[in-house]
N, C-alpha and C positions, 0 to 999 in steps of 0.2 A: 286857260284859267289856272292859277297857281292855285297850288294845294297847301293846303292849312293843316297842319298838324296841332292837335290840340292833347296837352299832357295833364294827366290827372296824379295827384298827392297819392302813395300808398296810404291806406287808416288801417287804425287799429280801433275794432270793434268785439265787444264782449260775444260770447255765445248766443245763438240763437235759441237756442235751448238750454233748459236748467241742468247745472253740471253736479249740484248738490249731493247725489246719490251716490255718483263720483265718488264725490268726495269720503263722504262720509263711507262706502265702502274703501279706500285708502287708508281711511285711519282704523278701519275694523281689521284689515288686514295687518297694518302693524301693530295695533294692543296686541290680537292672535299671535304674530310673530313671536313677541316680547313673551308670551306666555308660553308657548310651546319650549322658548330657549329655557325658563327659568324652572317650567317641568324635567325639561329632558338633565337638564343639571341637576337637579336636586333627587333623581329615579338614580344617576349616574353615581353622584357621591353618597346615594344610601346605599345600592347592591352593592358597592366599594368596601365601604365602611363595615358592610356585615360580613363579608369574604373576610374581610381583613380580621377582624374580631374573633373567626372559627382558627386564625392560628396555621393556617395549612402552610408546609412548605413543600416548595415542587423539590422531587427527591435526583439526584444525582445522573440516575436512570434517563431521566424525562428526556426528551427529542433538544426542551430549550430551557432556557430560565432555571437552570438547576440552580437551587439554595434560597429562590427570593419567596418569599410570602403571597399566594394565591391574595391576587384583590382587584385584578383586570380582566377584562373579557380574556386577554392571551395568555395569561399566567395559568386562569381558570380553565380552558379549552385543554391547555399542556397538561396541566394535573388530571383531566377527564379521560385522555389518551392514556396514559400511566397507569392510572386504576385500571384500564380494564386490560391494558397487555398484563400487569401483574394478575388479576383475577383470571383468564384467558389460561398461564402458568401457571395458576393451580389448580384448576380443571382440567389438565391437559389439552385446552383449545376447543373445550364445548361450551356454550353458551350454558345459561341459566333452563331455557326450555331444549336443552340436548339432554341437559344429568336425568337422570331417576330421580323419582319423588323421593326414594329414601335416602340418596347419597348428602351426605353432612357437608358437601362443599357447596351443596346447592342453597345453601345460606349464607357463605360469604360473597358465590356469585349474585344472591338477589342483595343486598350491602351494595356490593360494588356497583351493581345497577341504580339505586335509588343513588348513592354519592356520584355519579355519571348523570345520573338527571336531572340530580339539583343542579350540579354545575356549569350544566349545558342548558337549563334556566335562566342563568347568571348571564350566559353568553348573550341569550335570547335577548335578556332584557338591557344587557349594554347598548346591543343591537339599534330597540325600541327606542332607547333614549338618545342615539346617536341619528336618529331618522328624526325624531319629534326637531332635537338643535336644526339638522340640516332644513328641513320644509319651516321652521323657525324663520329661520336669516332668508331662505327665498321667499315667504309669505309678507316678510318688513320689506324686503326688493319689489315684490310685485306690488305693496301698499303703496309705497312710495312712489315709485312711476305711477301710478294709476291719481294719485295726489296732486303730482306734480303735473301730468297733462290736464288735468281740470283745472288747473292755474292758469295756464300759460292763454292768454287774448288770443285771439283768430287775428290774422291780418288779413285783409282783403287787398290784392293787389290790383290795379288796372292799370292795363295797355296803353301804351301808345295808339292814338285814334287817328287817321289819316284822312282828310273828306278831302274828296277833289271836288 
């Protein structure tokens, strides 16, 4: 008896399930995206802007960046290094809790500390704004795929059928 092969069309059929939540989780991830970029920007060009404003300039001494104006996470990191090797030489290399309570240098070392902490603040928060951008752009990546597979039709394929 010869054998009948009988061939069936690929189709394209919708979800079997509702893909909506999908979806709508897709576009929550890229509004979120879009917001985290437009935070981490605007955190980025204020701690900028107020660095810049205080006037600092990294002095000659510094490891980098000697003569440019404190207004970057690196400019500000270099100037925090400086302050304290200068404060370090003029306490002969004792910290602020090494002096005696009554030594008078024990008040330019507590100075050099709080300008060491604001600016390593500064750092902190470049940091924070440079994480918010980053999960930013992968939050609109992973919206968008997640968007785009709720798009895309299922195909259903079928075999070639063989009855002897």
């Amino acid at each position: 008896m010869p054998e009948e092969v009988v061939v069936t069309a690929d189709t394209i059929e919708p979800p079997q399930k509702k893909v909506g939540i999908v979806k709508v989780a897709g576009v929550l991830g890229m509004l979120g995206g879009i917001a985290l970029i437009v935070v981490g920007i605007v955190v980025w060009v204020m701690v900028s802007t107020q660095l810049r404003a205080e006037n600092i300039t990294v002095p000659d001494d510094a490891m980098a960046f000697q003569g440019q104006t404190v207004a970057g996470p690196f400019t500000a990191y270099v100037q925090a290094d400086i302050i304290q090797h200068h404060a370090l030489n003029i306490s002969g290399g004792k910290t602020y809790a090494e002096l005696a309570q009554d030594d008078p240098v024990r008040t330019t070392m507590m100075n050099a500390s709080f300008l060491r902490t604001s600016l390593f603040t500064s750092v902190v928060s470049f940091g924070v704004a440079a994480f918010a951008i980053g999960i930013g752009v992968l939050s609109i990546l992973f919206g968008w795929a997640l968007n785009r597979l709720a798009s895309v039709p299922v195909i259903v394929r079928r075999s070639t059928v063989t009855r002897a």
